[in-house]
C-alpha positions in Angstrom: -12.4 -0.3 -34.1 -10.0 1.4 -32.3 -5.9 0.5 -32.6 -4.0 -1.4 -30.3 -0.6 0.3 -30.1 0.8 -1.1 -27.1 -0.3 -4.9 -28.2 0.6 -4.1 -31.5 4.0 -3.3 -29.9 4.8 -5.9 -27.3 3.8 -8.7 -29.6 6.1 -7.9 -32.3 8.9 -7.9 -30.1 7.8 -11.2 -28.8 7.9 -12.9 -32.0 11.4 -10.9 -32.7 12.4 -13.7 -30.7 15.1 -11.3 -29.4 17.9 -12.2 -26.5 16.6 -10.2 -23.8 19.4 -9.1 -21.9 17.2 -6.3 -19.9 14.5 -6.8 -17.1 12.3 -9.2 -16.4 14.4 -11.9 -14.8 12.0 -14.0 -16.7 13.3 -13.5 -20.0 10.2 -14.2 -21.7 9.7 -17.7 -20.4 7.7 -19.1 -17.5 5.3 -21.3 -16.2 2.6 -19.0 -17.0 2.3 -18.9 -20.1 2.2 -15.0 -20.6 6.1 -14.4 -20.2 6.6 -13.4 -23.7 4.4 -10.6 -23.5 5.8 -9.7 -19.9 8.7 -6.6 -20.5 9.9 -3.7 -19.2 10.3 0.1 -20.4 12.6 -1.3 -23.6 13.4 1.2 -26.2 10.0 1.7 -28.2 8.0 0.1 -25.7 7.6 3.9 -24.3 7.5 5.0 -20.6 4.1 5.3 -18.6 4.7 8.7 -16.6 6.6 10.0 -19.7 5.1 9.0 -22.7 5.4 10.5 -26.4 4.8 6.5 -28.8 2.6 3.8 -28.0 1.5 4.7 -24.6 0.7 8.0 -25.4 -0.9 6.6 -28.5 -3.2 4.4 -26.5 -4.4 7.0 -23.8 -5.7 9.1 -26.6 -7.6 6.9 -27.7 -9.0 6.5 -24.2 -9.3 10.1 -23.8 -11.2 9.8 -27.2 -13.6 7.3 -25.5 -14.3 8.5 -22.2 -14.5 12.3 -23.8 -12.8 13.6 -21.0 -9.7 16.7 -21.2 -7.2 13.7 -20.5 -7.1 10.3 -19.8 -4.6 8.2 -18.2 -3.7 5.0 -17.3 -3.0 3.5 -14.0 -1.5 0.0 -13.1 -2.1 0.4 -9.3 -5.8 0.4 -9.2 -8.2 3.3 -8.5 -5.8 3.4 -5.6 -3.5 5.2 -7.3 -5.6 8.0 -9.1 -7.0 8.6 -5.7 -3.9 10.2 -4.5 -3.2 11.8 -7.9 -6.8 13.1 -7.9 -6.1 14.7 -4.1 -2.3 15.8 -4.9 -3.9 17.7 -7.9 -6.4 19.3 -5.6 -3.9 20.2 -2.6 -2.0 22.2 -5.8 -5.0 23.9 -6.9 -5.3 25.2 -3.5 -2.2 26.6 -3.3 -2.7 28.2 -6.5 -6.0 30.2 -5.4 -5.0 30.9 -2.3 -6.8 28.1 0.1 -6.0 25.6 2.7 -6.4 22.1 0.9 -9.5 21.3 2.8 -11.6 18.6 1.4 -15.3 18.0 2.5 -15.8 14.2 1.7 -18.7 12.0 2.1 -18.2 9.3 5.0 -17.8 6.1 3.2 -14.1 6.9 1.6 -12.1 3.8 1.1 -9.2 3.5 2.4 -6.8 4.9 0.2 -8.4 7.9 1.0 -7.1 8.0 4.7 -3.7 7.2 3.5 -3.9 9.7 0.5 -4.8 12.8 2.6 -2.1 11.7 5.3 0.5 11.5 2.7 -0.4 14.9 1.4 -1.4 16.9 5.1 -4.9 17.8 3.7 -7.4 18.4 6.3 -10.7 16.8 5.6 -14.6 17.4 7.3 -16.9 14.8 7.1 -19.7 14.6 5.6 -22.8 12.2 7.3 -25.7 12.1 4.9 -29.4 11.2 6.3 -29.4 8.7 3.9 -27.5 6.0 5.3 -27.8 2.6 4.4 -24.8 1.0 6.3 -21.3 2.2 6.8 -20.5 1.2 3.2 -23.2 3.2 1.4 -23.4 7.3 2.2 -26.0 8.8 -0.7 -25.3 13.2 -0.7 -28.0 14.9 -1.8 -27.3 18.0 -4.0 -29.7 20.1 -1.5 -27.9 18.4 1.6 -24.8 20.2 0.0 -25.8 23.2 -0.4 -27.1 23.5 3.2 -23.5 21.9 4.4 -21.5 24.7 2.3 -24.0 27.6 3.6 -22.7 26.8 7.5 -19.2 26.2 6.4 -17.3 29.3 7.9 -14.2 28.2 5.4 -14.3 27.3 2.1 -13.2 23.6 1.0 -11.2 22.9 -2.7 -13.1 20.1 -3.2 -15.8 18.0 -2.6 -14.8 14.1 -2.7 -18.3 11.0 -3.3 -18.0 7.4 -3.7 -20.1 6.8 -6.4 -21.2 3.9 -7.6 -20.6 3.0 -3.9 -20.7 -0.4 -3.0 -24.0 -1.6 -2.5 -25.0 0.0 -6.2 -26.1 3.1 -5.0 -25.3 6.3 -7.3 -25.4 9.5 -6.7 -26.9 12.5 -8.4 -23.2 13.8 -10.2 -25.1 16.5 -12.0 -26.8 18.2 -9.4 -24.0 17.9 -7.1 -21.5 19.3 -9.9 -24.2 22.3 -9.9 -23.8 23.0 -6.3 -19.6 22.5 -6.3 -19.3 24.7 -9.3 -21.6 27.8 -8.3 -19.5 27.6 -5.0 -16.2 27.4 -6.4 -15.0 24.2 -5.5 -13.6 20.8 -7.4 -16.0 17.6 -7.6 -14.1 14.7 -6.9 -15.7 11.2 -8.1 -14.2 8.2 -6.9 -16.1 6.2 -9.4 -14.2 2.7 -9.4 -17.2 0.6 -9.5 -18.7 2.6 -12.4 -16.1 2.7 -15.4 -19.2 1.3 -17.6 -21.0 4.4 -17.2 -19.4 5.9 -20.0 -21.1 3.5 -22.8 -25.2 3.9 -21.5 -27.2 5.6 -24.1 -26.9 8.2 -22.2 -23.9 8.3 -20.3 -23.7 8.4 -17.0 -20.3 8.8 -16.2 -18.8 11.5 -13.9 -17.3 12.9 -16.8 -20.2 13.3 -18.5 -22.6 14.8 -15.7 -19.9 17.4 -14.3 -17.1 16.1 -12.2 -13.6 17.7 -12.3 -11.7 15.0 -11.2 -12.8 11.4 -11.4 -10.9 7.5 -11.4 -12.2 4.1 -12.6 -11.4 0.8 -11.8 -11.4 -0.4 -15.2 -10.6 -3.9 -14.0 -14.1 -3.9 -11.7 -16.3 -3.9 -14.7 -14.7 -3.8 -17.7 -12.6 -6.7 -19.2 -9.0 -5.5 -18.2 -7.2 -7.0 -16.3 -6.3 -6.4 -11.6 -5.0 -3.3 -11.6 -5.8 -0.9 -14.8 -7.6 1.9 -14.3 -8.0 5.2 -15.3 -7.7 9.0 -14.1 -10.2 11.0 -16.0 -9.2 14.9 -16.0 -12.6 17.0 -17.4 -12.6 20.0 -19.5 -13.4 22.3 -17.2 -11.4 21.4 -15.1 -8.8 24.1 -13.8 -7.0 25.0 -16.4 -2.8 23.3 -16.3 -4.4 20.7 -14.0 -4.3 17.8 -17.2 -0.5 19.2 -17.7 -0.2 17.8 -14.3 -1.8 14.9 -14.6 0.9 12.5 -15.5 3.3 13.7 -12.8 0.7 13.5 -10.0 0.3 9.7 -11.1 4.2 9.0 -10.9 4.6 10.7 -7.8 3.0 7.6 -5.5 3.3 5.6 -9.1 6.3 2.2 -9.0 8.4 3.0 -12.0 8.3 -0.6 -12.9 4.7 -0.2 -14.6 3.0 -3.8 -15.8 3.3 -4.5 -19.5 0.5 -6.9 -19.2 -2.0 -4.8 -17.3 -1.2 -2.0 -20.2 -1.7 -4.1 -22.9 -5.5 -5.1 -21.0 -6.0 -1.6 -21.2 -5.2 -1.1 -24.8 -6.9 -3.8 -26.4 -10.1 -2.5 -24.0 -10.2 0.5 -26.3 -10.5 -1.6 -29.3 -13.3 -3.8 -27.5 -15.1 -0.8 -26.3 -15.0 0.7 -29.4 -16.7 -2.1 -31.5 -20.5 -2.5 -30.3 -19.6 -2.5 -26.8 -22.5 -0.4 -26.1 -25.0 -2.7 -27.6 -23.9 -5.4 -25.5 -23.8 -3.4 -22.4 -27.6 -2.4 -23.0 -28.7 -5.9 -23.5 -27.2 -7.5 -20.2 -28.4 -4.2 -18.5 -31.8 -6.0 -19.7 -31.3 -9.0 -18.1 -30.0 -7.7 -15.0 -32.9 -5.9 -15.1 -35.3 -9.1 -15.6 -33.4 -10.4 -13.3 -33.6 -8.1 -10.8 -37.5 -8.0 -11.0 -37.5 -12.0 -10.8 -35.9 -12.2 -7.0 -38.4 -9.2 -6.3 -41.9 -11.1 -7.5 -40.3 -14.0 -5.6 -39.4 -11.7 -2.5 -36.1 -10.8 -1.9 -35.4 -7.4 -1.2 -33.2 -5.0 -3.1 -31.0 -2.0 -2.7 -29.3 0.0 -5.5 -29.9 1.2 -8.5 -26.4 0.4 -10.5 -27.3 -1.0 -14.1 -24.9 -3.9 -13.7 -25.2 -4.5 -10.0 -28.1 -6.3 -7.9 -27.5 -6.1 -3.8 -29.7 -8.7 -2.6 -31.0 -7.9 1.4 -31.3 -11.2 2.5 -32.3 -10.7 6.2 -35.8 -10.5 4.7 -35.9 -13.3 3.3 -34.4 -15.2 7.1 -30.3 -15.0 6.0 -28.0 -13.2 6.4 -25.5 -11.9 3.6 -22.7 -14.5 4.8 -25.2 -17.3 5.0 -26.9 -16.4 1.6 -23.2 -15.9 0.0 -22.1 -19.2 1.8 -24.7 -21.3 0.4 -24.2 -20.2 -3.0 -20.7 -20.8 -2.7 -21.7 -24.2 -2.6 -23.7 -24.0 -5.7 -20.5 -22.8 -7.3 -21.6 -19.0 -7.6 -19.4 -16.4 -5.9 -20.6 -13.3 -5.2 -18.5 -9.8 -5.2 -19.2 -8.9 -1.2 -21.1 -10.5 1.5 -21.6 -9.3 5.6 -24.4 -9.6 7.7 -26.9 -7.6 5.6 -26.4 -7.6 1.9 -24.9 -9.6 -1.3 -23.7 -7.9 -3.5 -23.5 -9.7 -7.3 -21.6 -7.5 -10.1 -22.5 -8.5 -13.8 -20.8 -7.7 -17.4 -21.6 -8.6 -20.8 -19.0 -11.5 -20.0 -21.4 -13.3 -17.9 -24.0 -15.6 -20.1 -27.2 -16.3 -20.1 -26.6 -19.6 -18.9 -24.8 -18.7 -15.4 -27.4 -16.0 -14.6 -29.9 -19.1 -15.2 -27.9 -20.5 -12.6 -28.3 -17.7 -9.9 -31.8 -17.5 -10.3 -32.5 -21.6 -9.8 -30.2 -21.3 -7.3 -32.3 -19.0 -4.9 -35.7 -20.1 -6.4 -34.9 -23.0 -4.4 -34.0 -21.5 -1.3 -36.2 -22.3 1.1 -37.7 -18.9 2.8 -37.2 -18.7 6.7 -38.5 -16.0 9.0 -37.3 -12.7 8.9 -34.2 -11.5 10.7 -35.1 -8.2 12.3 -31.7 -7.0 13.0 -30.5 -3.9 11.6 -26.7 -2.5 10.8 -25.8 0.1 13.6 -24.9 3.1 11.6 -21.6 4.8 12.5 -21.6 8.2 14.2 -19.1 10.9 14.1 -16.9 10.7 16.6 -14.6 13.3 18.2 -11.4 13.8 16.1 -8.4 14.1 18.5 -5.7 14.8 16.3 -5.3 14.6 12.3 -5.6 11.7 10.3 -1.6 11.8 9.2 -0.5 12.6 13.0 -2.7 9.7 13.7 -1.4 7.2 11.1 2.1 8.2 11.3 2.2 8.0 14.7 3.9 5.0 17.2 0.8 2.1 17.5 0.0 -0.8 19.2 -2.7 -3.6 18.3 -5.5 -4.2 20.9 -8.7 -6.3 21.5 -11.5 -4.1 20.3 -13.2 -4.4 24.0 -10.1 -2.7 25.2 -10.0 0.1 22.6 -12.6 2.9 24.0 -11.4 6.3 24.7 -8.2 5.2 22.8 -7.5 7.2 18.8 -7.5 5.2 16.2 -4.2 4.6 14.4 -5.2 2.6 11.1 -8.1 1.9 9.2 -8.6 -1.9 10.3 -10.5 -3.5 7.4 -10.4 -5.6 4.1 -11.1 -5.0 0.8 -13.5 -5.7 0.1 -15.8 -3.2 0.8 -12.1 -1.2 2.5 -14.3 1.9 4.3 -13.2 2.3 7.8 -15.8 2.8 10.2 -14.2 5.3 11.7 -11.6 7.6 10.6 -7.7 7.3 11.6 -7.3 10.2 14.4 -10.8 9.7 15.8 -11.5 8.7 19.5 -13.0 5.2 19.8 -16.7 5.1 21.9 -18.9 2.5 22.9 -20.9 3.2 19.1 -17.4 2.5 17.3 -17.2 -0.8 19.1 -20.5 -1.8 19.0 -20.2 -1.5 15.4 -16.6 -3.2 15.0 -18.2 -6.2 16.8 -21.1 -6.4 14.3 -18.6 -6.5 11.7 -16.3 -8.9 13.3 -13.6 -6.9 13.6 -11.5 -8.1 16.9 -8.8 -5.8 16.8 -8.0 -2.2 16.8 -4.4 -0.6 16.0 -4.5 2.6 17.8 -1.9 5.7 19.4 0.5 4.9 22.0 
């Protein structure tokens, strides 16, 4: 089993019983309960975007783990590697020579709007055949290759969502194959899919290719809102892990969580200790369970080991009505809208309250198919750049009055957070049909 540095740390000083005449305002006592273990950048407690003790301590362990160049820690989320990950690309261009032009793959969350408009980059879309709904875009490695054979410029990187959020994964290997022979960065925004790394084999982004890839530790590993990690690959360009830590404190607080560090400290330790085994057996029952809802007829979409995304219309529900009703059985799922459920698993969950799920729809009565499908966004004509777009002057209008306006700012929750069209683009009659299926009322767009 792997150290603990940081915990090791934090919780001698808390039972140092010291006077703590230094930040938090708390002062190690609270309400909460978790106080003591609640500081600040003291001496010895190290500094998160300048480490050399227990922080850097920690992150090699990680490194160790995910067997990536470098790994780092985040307290902001996936959100925050996302703009590392595209500030260490727009560098790279510079170095060779090129524009910072991304190709990315339609269903980018949000923070990738509001990364590439922080950092100028110009970005082309990428509409796969495959297209499930606006929140799941599946790139084939040969659709690739035929995109990067028209392009008359060269892009620095490629950017996929993958796990995206339905549970659909994408061929990293093959897609690394294309990227590399052509010269360009693979970019994995892998939040949903920080697990990957402990299958026999892996399936992690590190492992199958990518240059560049985040996880959301906190989605599916036990670590608490907020860590994550930014993975930087061996072959990836070579100073780019130098830079690493300074493209994270760029868009990073400098007031880093103690608690969310210590999470991801004593998850190397956990992950280190049979985590594996564990993970294979609940991939199992997934599994089993998975095949269960089938024989009884539900639909499914995905193929994420620790991920089922039930497609209730089939069955006569909708997503909201099947997530409402087992709201009242005391399940919550991860994501609900018209069309799919989608229910996220760890070795956390037992056997017991997967029991639960399955009684709970065995029950369900079945009702007659819904035919209605999800109207699939289309590109639509990009007026001016997504950064003129979102830092320009804005005003908030019914969605009915929106079309022929440019959108200002990506006008949806989190979850799932993809926009379903991009910042800059002009709105048409598709756009609002589809903001209507979604419920979306309102549209901030350009004065």
């Amino acid at each position: 089993m792997m150290d603990t540095p940081i915990c090791d740390f934090v919780r001698a000083y808390a039972d140092s019983r010291a006077v703590r005449l230094h930040m938090p305002g708390h002062k190690g006592r609270g309400s909460l309960g978790v106080e003591s273990l609640d500081i600040t950048e003291i001496a010895g407690a190290d500094v998160l975007y300048a480490p050399d003790g227990v922080i850097a301590q920690s992150q090699q362990n990680a490194t160790a783990l995910f067997g990536s160049a470098k790994t780092l820690y985040s307290v902001e989320g996936s959100s925050l590697c996302i703009r590392a990950m595209l500030h260490l690309a727009a560098i790279h261009a510079r170095l060779v020579g090129k524009r910072p032009l991304v190709l990315a793959v339609r269903n980018a969350h949000k923070t990738f709007l509001s990364a590439v408009a922080l950092l100028d980059m110009p970005v082309e879309w990428i509409y796969p055949a495959k297209r499930q709904s606006v929140v799941s875009c599946v790139l084939t490695p040969d659709e690739l290759e035929d995109i990067l054979a028209g392009m008359d410029e060269m892009p620095v990187a490629l950017y996929v969502t993958s796990p995206d959020y339905l549970g659909n994964v994408s061929d990293i290997a093959g897609l690394a194959e294309v990227c590399h022979r052509h010269g360009i960065l693979l970019l994995v925004d892998n939040a949903h899919g920080a697990y990957l790394q402990f299958l026999n084999p892996s399936r992690h982004p590190m492992a199958l290719g990518a240059d560049l890839c985040c996880d959301s530790a906190h989605k599916t590993l036990p670590v608490l809102t907020g860590g994550a990690y930014l993975h930087i690959a061996h072959r990836a360009p070579e100073g780019m892990a130098d830079m690493a830590t300074e493209a994270l404190s760029l868009f990073a607080s400098t007031s880093p969580s103690y608690l969310v560090l210590q999470s991801l400290d004593a998850a190397n330790a956990y992950l280190s200790a049979g985590y594996g085994d564990q993970l294979s057996r609940m991939c199992a029952m997934v599994e089993r369970l998975g095949q269960t809802l089938t024989d009884q007829g539900f639909e499914l979409a995905g193929d994420e080991p620790l991920k089922l995304t039930a497609c209730p219309k089939s069955y006569g529900y909708t997503g909201d009505e099947m997530a409402e009703y087992l709201a009242e059985q005391g399940i919550v799922c991860e994501f609900s809208d018209p069309d799919y459920v989608v229910f996220m698993f760890t070795p956390e969950i037992e056997a017991d309250e997967l029991a639960r799920l399955t009684d709970a729809l065995a029950i369900l009565p079945r009702r007659a198919p819904i035919p209605d499908i999800p109207p699939i966004p289309t590109p639509c004509e990009q007026v001016i750049s997504i950064r003129e777009a979102m830092l320009s002057p804005s005003e908030r209008l019914p969605v009915s009055q929106c079309i022929g306006r440019v959108l200002a700012s990506p006008n949806v929750s989190c979850p799932p957070a993809i926009p379903i069209i991009a910042c800059g683009e002009r709105i048409d009659a598709h756009a609002i049909e589809c903001f209507s299926y979604y419920g979306i009322t309102h549209c901030r767009v350009v004065k």
